[in-house]
Every structure is written in structure tokens, then in C-alpha cells.
C-alpha positions in Angstrom: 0.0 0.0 0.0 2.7 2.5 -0.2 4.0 2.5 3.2 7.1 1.2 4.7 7.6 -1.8 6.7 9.6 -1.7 9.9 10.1 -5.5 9.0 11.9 -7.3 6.5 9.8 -10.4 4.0 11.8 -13.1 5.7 10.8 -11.3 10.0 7.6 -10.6 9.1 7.0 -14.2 8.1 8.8 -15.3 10.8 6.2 -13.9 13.4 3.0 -14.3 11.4 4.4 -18.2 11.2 4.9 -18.1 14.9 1.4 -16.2 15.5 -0.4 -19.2 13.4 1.0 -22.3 14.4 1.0 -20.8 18.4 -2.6 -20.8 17.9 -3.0 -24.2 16.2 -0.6 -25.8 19.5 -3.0 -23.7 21.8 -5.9 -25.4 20.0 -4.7 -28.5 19.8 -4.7 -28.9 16.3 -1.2 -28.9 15.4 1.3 -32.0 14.8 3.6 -32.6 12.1 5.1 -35.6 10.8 8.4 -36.4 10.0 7.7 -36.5 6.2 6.6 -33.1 6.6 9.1 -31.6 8.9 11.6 -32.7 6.6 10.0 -31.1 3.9 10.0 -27.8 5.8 13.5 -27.8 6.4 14.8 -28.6 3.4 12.3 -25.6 1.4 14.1 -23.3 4.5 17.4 -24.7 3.8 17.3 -24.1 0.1 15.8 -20.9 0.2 18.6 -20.2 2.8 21.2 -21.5 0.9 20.5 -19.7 -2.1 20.4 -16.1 -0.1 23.1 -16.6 1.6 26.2 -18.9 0.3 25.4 -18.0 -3.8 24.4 -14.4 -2.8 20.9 -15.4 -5.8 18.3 -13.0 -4.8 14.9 -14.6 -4.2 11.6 -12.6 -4.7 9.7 -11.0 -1.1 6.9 -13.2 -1.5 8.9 -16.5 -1.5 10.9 -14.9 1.6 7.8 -14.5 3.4 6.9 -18.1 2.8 10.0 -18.9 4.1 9.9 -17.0 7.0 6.2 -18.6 8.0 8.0 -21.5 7.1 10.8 -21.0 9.8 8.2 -20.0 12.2 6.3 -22.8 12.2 9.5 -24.9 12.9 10.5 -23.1 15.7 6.8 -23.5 18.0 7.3 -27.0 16.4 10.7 -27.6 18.2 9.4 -25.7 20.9 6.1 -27.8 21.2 8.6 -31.3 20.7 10.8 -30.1 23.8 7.9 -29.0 26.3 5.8 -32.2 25.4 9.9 -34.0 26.5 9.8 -32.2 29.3 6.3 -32.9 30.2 6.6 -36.9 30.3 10.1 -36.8 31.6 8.0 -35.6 35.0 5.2 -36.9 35.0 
């Protein structure tokens, strides 16, 4: 719309990604599998790997995917190590 963001594609992702799936563990309604997690990381990795080692600009749109992408890892590593935690005590 015109107006600057105070965020970049990849951040902004990031915390909508974060915002999303922290709602669907809050719910309930969110488990991956291992099929998928894989997936994820590898589209991160890529992406990643293409930004950063062979300097190939991607387009702001496939960095916000990416950065959903990460966030969605993270509350799902996050999830994985409370849930640990959880039967390790009780």
C-alpha cells in the first residue's frame, strides 16, 4: 500500500508463522510428521542456501513463505521439547 515496513519479507513471516501455528498448538490442532518436517526444512534450507552462500536474490513473496516457514519450525521444536519435558515428569 505504499508504506514502509519496519520489518523485512523473511521477519515478518517469521512472526506471522509463529502467530499461526502458536494458535494451532494452543488449540490442539497442530502435529507434524516427520515426512513433513523434513519437507519444511529442506524448502528453509534451500531458500537459505540460495540467499546466503550463492548471494541469488529470491523474490519477497517466497521470503515471506520462508519466513512462515521458519516460524512454524520453531513453535514445532518448541512444542517437541515442552511435550519431552512434560513426560520426563510426570
Amino acid at each position: 500500500m505504499g508504506y514502509p515496513v519496519a520489518l523485512c519479507c523473511r521477519c515478518l513471516g517469521f512472526y506471522t508463522g509463529v502467530f499461526i501455528s502458536s494458535i494451532g498448538v494452543l488449540l490442539g490442532k497442530f502435529k507434524l510428521q516427520a515426512k513433513f518436517l523434513v519437507i519444511l526444512i529442506l524448502f528453509v534450507f534451500i531458500d537459505l542456501l540460495l540467499n546466503f552462500i550463492f548471494n541469488i536474490n529470491t523474490s519477497n513473496f517466497l521470503r515471506f513463505i520462508t519466513g512462515i516457514l521458519m516460524g512454524v519450525l520453531f513453535i514445532f521444536v518448541l512444542n517437541f521439547i515442552f511435550d519431552k519435558k512434560k513426560k520426563e515428569r510426570g
